[in-house]
N, C-alpha and C positions, 0 to 999 in steps of 0.2 A: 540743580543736581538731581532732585528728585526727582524731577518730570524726564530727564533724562535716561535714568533708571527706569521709570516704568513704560517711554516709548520701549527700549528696546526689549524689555520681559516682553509687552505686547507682541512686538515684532515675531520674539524666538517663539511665542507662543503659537500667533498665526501661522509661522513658518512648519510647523508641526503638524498642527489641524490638513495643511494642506499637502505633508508629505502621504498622508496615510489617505490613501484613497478609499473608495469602494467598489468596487465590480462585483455585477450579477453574473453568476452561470450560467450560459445561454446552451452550450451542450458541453455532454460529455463524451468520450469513446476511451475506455481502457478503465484500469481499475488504480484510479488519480485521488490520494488522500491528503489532507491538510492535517497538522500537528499542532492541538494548540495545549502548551502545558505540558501533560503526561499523556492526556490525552489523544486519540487518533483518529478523526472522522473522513469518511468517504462524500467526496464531493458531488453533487448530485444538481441537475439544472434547479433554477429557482432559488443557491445559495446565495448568501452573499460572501463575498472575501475582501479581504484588505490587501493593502499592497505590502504591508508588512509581516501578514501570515507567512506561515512557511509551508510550501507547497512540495508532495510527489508525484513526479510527471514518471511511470516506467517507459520503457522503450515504447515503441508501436502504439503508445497514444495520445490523446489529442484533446486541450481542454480549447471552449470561446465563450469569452469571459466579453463583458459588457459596461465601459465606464459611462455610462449616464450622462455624468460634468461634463466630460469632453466631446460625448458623443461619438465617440467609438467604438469597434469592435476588432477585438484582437484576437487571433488565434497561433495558439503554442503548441508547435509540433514538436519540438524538441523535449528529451528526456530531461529528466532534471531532479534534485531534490533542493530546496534556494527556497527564499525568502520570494513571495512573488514578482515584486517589482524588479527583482535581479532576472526572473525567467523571463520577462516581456523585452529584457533590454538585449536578447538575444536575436541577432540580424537575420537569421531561419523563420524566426516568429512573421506574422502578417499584422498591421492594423488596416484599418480600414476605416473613413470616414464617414458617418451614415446622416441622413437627410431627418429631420426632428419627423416626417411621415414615419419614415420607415424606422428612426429608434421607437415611434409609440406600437408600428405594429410589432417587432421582437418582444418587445415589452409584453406584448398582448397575449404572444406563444409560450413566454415561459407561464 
């Protein structure tokens, strides 16, 4: 019973680790802040975010964010204020899959 207990604490554990992602800023265009706390920071290439942050997209602007793990690059054109993994599951948005050349050179840009 106990080894049973602790596969699945593991499980919900790993299950977690791997909800929360990370993505790098690869650019920005607009004036796009994240809220963490009380706090309110402007997003700027070079950040990192999670997918659990909570993101402001205003109208007419434009974040490309960078998941390393997956090795892709998505871009969110739609306005929004969301948690970020809610703004990527918008069908507007673009990903795109990139070649490990061409994530080392982005990588390189920021």
């Amino acid at each position: 019973m106990k080894r049973l207990i602790a596969i699945i604490t593991l499980t919900l554990i790993s299950a977690t680790f791997c909800l929360a992602q990370d993505f790098l800023v690869y650019t920005v265009k607009g004036n796009i802040t994240i809220t963490k706390g009380n706090n309110i920071e402007k997003v700027v290439p070079g950040m990192t975010l999670k997918s659990t942050d909570k993101v402001n997209i205003p109208a007419e602007s434009r974040l490309v964010i960078l998941n390393e793990s997956s090795k892709t690059l998505h871009t969110i054109k739609v306005s929004g204020n969301d948690i970020l993994s809610k703004l990527l599951d918008n069908s507007n948005n673009t990903k795109q899959e990139l070649t490990d050349s061409y994530l080392t050179f982005i990588k390189q840009k920021v």
